[in-house]
C-alpha positions as CSV (number, residue, x, y, z in Angstrom):
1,X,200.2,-33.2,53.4
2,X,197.2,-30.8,53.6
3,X,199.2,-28.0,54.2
4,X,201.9,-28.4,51.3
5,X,198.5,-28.9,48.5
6,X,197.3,-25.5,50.2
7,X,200.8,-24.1,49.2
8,X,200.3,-25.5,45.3
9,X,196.6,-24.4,45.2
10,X,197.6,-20.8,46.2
11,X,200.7,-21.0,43.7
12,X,198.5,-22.0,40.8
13,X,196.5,-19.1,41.4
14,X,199.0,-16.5,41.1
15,X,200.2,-17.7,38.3
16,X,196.4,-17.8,36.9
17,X,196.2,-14.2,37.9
18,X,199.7,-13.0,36.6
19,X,198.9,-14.7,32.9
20,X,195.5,-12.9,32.8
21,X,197.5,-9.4,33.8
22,X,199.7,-10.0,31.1
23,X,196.8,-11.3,28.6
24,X,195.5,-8.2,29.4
25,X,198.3,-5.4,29.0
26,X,198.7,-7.2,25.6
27,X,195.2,-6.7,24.6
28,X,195.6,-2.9,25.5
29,X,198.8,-2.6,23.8
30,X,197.1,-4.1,20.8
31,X,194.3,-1.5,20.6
32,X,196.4,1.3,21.3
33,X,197.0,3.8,18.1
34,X,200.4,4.9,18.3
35,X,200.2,6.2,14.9
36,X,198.4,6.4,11.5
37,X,200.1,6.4,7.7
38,X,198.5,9.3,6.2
39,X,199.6,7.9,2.6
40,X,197.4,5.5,3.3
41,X,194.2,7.0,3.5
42,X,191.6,6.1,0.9
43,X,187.9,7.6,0.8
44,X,185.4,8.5,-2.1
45,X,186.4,9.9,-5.0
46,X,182.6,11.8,-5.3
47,X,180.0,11.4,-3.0
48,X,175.8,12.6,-3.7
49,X,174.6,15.9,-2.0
50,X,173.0,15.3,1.0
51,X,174.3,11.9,1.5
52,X,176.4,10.8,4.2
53,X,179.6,9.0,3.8
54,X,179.5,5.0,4.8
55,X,182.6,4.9,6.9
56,X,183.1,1.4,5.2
57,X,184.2,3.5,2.2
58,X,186.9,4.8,4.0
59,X,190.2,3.2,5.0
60,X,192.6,3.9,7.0
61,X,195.5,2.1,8.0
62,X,197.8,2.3,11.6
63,X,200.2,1.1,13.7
64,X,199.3,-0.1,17.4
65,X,201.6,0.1,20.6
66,X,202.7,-3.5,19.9
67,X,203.7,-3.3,16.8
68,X,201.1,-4.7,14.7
69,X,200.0,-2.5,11.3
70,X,196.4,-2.7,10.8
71,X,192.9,-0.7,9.4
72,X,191.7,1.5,11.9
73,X,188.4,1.1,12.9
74,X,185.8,4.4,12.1
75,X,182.2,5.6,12.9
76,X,180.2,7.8,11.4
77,X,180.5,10.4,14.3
78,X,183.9,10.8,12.9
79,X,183.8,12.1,9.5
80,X,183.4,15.8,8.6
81,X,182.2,17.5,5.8
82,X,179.4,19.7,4.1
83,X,177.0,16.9,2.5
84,X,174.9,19.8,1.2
85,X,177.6,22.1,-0.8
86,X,178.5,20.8,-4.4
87,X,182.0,21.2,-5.4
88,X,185.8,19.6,-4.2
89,X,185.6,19.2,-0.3
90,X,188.6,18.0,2.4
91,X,186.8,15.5,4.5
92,X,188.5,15.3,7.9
93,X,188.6,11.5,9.9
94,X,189.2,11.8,13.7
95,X,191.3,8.5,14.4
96,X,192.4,6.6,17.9
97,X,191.1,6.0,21.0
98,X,190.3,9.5,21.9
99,X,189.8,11.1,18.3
100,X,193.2,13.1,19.2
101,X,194.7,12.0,15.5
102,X,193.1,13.4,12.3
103,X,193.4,12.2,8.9
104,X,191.8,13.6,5.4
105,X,191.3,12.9,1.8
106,X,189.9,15.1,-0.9
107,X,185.9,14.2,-2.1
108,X,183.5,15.6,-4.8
109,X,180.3,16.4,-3.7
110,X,178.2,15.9,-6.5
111,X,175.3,17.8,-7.1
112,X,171.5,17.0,-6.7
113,X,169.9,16.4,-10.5
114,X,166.6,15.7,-9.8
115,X,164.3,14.2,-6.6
116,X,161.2,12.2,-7.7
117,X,158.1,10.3,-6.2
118,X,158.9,6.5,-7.5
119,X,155.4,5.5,-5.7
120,X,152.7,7.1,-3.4
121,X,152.2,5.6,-0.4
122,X,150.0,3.0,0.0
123,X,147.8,4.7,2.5
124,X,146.6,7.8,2.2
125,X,142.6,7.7,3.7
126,X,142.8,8.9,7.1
127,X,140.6,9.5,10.2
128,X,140.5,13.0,11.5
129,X,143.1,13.4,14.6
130,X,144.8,10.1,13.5
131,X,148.5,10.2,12.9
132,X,150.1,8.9,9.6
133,X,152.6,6.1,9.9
134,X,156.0,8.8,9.9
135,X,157.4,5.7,7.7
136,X,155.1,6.0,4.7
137,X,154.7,2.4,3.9
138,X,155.0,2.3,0.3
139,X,156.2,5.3,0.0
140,X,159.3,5.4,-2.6
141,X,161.5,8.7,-3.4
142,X,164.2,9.0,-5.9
143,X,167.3,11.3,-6.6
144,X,169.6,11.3,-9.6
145,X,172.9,13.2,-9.4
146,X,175.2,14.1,-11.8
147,X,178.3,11.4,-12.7
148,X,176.6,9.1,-10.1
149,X,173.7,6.3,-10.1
150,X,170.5,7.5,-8.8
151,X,169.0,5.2,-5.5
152,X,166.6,5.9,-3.4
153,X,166.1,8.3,-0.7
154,X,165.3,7.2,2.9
155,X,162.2,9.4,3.9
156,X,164.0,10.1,7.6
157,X,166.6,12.3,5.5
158,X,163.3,14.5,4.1
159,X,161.4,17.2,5.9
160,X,157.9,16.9,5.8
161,X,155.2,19.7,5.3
162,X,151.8,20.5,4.8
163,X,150.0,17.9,7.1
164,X,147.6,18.7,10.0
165,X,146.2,15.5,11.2
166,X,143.3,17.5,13.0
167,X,141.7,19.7,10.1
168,X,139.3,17.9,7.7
169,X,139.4,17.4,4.4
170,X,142.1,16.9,1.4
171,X,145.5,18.0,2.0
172,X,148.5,18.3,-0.1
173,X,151.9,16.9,2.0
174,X,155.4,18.3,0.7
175,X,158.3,16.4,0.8
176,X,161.9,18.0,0.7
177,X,165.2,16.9,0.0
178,X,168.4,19.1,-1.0
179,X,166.5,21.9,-2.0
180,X,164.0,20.3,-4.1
181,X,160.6,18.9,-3.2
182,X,157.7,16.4,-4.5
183,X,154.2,16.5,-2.8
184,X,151.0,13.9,-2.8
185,X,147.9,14.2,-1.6
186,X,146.1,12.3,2.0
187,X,142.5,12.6,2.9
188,X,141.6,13.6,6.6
189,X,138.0,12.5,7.1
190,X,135.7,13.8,10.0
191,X,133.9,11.6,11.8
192,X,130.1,11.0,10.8
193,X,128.9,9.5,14.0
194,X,129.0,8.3,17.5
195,X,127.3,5.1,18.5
196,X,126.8,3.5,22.2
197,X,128.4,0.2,21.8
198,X,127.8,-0.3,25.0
199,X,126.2,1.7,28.1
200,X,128.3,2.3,31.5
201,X,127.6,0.0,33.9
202,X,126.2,2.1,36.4
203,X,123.1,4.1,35.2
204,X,121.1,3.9,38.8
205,X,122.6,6.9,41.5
206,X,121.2,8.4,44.4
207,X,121.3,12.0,45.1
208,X,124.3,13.5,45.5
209,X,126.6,10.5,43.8
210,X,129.7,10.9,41.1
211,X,128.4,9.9,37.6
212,X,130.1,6.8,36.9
213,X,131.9,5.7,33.3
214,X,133.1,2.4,33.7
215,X,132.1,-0.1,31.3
216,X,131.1,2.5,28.9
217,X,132.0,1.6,25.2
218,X,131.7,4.5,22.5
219,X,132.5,3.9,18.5
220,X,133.2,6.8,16.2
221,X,132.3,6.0,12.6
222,X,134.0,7.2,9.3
223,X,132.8,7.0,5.8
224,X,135.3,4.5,3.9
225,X,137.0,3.4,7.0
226,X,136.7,1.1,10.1
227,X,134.8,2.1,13.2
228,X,137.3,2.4,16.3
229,X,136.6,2.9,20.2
230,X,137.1,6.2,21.5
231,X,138.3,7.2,25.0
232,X,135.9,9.1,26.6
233,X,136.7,11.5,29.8
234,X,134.5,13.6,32.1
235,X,135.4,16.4,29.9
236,X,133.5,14.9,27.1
237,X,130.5,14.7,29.5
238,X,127.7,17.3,29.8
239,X,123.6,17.1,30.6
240,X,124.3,15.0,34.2
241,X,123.0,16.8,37.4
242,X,123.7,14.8,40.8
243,X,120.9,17.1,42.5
244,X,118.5,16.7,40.1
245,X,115.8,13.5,40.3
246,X,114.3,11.5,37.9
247,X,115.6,10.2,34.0
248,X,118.6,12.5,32.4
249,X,119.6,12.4,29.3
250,X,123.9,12.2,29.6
251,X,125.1,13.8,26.5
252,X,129.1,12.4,24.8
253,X,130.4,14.8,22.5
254,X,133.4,13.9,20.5
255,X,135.0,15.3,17.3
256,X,131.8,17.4,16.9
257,X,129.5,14.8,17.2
258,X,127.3,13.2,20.1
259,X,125.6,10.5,21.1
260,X,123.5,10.1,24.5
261,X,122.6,7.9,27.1
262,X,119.6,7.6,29.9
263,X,120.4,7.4,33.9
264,X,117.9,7.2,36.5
265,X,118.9,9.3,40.2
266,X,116.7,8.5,42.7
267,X,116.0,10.8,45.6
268,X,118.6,10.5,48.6
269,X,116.7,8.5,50.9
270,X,116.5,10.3,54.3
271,X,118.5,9.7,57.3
272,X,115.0,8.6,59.0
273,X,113.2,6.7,57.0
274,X,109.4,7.5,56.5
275,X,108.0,4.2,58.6
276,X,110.3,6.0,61.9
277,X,108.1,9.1,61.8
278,X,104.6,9.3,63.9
279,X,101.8,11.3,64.2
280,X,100.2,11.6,67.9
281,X,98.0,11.9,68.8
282,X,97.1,9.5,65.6
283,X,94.6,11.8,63.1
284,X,95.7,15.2,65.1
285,X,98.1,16.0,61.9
286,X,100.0,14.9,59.1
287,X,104.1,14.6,58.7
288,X,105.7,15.3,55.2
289,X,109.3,14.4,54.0
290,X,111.8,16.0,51.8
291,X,114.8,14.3,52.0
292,X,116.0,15.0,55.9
293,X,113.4,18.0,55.7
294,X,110.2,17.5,57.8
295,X,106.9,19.1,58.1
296,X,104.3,18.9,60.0
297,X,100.6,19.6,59.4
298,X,97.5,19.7,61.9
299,X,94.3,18.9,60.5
300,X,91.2,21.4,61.5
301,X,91.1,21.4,65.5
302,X,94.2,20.8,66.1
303,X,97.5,22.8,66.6
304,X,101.2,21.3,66.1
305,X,103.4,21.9,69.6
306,X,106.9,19.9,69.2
307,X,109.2,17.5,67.4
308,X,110.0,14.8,69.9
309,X,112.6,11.8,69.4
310,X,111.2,9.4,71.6
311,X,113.4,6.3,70.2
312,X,117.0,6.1,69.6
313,X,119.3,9.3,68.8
314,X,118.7,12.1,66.4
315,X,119.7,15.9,66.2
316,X,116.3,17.9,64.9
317,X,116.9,22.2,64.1
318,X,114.1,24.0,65.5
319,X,112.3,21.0,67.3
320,X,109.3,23.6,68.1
321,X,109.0,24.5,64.5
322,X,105.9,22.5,62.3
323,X,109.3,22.6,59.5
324,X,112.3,21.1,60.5
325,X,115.7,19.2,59.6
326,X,116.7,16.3,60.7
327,X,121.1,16.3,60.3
328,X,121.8,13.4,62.0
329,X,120.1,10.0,63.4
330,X,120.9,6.5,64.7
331,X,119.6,3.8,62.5
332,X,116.7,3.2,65.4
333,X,115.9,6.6,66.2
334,X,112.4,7.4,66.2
335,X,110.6,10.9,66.1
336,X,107.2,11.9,66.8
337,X,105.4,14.8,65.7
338,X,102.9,15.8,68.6
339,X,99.7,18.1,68.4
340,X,97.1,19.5,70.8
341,X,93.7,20.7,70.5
342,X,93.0,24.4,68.8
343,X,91.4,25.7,71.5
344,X,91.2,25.1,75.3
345,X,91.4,26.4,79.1
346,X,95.3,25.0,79.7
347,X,97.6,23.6,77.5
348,X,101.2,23.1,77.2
349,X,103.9,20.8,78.2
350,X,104.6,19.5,81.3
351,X,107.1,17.7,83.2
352,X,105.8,17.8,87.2
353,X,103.0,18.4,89.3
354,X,103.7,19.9,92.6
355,X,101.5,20.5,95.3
356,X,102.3,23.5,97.7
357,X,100.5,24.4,100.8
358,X,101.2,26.5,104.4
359,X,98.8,24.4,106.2
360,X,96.4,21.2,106.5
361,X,94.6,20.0,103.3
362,X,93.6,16.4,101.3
363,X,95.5,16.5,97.9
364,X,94.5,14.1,94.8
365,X,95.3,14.4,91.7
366,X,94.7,12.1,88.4
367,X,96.8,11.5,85.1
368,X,95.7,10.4,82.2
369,X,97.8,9.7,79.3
370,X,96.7,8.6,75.8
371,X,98.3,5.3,74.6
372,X,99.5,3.9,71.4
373,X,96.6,2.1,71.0
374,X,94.2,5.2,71.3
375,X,93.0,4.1,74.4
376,X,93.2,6.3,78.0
377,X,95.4,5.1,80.7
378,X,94.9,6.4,84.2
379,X,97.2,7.2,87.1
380,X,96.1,8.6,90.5
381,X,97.5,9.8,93.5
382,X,96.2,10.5,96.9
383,X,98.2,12.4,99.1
384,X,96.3,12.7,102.1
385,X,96.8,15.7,104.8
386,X,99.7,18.0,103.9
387,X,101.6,20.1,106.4
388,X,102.9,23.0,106.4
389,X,105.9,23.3,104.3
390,X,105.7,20.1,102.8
391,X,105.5,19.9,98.8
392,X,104.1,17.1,96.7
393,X,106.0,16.4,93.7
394,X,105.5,14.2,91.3
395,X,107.4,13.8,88.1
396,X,105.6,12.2,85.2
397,X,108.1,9.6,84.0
398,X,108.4,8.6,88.0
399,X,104.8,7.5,87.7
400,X,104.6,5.9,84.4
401,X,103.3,8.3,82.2
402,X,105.6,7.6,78.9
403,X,107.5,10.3,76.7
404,X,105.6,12.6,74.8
405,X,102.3,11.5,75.4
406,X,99.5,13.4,75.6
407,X,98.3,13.8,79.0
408,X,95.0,15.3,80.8
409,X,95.6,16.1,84.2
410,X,92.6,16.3,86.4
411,X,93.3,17.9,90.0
412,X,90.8,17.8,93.3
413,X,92.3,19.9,96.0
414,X,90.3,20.2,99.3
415,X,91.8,23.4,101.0
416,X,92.7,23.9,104.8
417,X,92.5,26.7,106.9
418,X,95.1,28.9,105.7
419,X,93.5,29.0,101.8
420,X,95.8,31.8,100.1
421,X,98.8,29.6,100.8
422,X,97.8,26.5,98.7
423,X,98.9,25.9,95.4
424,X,98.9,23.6,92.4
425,X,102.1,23.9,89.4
426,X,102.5,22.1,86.5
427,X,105.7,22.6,85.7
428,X,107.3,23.1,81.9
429,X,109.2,20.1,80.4
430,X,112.5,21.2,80.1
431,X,112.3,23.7,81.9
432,X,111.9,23.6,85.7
433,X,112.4,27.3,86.8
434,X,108.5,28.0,85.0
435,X,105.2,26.7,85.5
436,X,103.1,26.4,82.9
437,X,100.1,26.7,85.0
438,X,99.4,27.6,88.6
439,X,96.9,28.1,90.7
440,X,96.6,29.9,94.6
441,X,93.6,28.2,95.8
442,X,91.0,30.0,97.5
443,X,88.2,27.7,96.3
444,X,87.6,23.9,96.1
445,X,89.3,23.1,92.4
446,X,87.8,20.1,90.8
447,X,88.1,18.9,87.4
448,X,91.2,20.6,86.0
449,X,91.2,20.2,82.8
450,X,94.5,20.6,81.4
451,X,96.1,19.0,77.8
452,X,99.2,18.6,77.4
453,X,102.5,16.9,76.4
454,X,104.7,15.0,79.0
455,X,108.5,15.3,78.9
């Protein structure tokens, strides 16, 4: 049972399909132009100069592949003639499906009498740089011809002269039309002022930053006529300096006019802030900032020696010059500026003490080091009896002494036998290959004074 309704299902839809073939090549056959009666052709008698022919006016009438007589249908891309010559014309119809078939009839062009302005239009007050309407509201133009009723004339069919939207002033438009023309007269006016409607919404920057326009609002003013908001670009923009600190006076200039507004730039704040710098000893010197440019200054007594980070990470240029630049820093980094005294037997900076001798001698040395709190902190060492070749080293951060302090060292040395071969080094920070003071002892040394910084 299922299979024999499958059968009549897939019958009915053959036939569907073989009806709407047929419905089709009938439809075809019904549109196809087999021929057209050329004795029936009817157009114009006279048509106006510069006018185009409504193919409405026009009929035509044909017979189609199946049989049927009837008009033709035409378009306006069909018909040819010379709208602008006067006088008897052929006008030639292209007809059928593929414009293969041509048909004509005989017309009058009818000469141009006159071409008037029936009414202004109803604006002519513009802004400078504005563009007219290219319809003309209002705007009415008339043309009579001979042996024909005048009507009016649609301004797209009219070339249009005279008008410069951008120059100021009065101006007098020409319109033209077969050879003949009428004019009337629009008023361009210049603009008479800018005014802030509303300031940008960024007017605080920091060295360095992009001036900002967003949020600015700027109105042009014409006598007789509406304010409007103007679009303002970079290009419009002059009197902002990114470099330069302090209130600036940004300058708009549109159309000839300008109009101002105030920003403040602030200077770029450093990549180590102020509060991160130091001065040690404290009261030895001063530090100044320019942006990431440092300075140091000692006060009378006092010499500067080096730039020393002693917190965090930061890259100084010249760290042995009193002016510097910092280029780059962690967020913790610290940096002090250290000084010694003017004047004095030794001074430098130091990193070790080492104690050499060839024979048998007592050794003790003592470190002072100068703390944040401006008091003295002392470290001693006693060696006892040396022998020969035995050193005694002592690095200053192995004992305690912190960072780029500033450190007296005090040595007592009380020699052996073999005197010539004893000797005390204190030993350059940084660098280990040279001392920056040594002494060959031959006599008893007591109270070395030396001032320095530790590394």
């Amino acid at each position: 049972m299922k299979t024999k309704t499958k059968r009549n299902l897939f019958k009915l839809a053959g036939l569907t399909i073989a009806l709407a073939v047929i419905a089709t090549i009938a439809g075809c056959a019904s549109m196809q132009l087999e021929s057209v009666e050329q004795d029936t052709v009817e157009g114009p008698k006279q048509v106006r100069q510069g006018q185009d022919i409504d193919p409405k006016d026009i009929t035509v009438w044909g017979i189609y592949k199946d049989g049927s007589r009837k008009k033709v249908t035409i378009v306006s891309g069909d018909i040819s003639f010379n709208k602008n010559a006067t006088g008897t014309q052929t006008v030639s119809v292209k007809v059928g499906l593929l414009g293969n078939q041509v048909v004509t009839f005989q017309t009058e062009v009818m000469a141009l009498r006159s071409f008037t302005l029936a009414s202004p239009p109803s604006t002519v007050s513009f802004k400078q740089g504005q563009q007219p309407d290219p319809a003309w509201p209002g705007l009415a133009l008339r043309g009579e011809w001979d042996q024909m009723e005048g009507r009016n004339i649609d301004i797209k069919s009219c070339e249009i002269t005279g008008l410069n939207k951008d120059q100021a002033g009065r101006q007098t438009v020409r319109v033209s039309y077969g050879g003949r023309s009428v004019t009337f007269d629009v008023t361009f006016q210049a603009m008479t002022g800018l005014q802030i409607a509303q300031p940008p919404s960024k007017i605080e920057y920091i060295q360095g930053d992009s001036l900002n326009l967003a949020g600015l609002k700027v109105m042009g003013t014409w006598e007789g006529l509406p304010s409007e908001e103007l679009t303002v670009s970079m290009e419009d923009i002059t009197g902002f300096n990114p470099s330069t600190i302090g209130t600036q006076r940004v300058v708009v200039t549109k159309g000839g006019r300008t109009v101002s507004f105030n920003v403040q730039v602030a200077p770029k704040p450093p990549i180590i802030p102020a509060q991160q710098y130091e001065v040690y000893p404290a009261n030895w010197g001063d530090v100044n900032l320019n942006g990431d440019n440092i300075a140091a200054t000692a006060r009378s007594g006092y010499k500067f020696v080096k730039w020393v980070v002693v917190a965090g990470d930061a890259t100084i240029t010249n760290y042995t010059s009193a002016t510097a630049t910092v280029t780059k820093a962690s967020p913790d980094a610290k940096v002090r500026a250290c000084f010694l005294a003017s004047s004095g037997d030794y001074q430098g900076s130091v990193s070790s003490i080492i104690l050499q001798n060839r024979g048998g001698f007592t050794v003790k040395f003592d470190v002072e080091y100068l703390t944040a709190s401006g008091s003295w902190s002392n470290i001693s060492d006693s060696s006892g009896a040396y022998t020969n070749p035995n050193n005694r080293t002592k690095d200053l951060a192995s004992i305690g002494v912190p960072k780029a302090s500033f450190v007296r060292i005090i040595s007592v040395v009380t020699l052996g036998t073999n005197k010539t071969s004893s000797q005390i080094l204190l030993y350059e920070a940084g660098n280990p290959n040279k001392a920056t003071f040594r002494h060959t002892g031959t006599t008893l040394i007591s109270n070395l004074n030396f001032d320095g910084i530790s590394y």
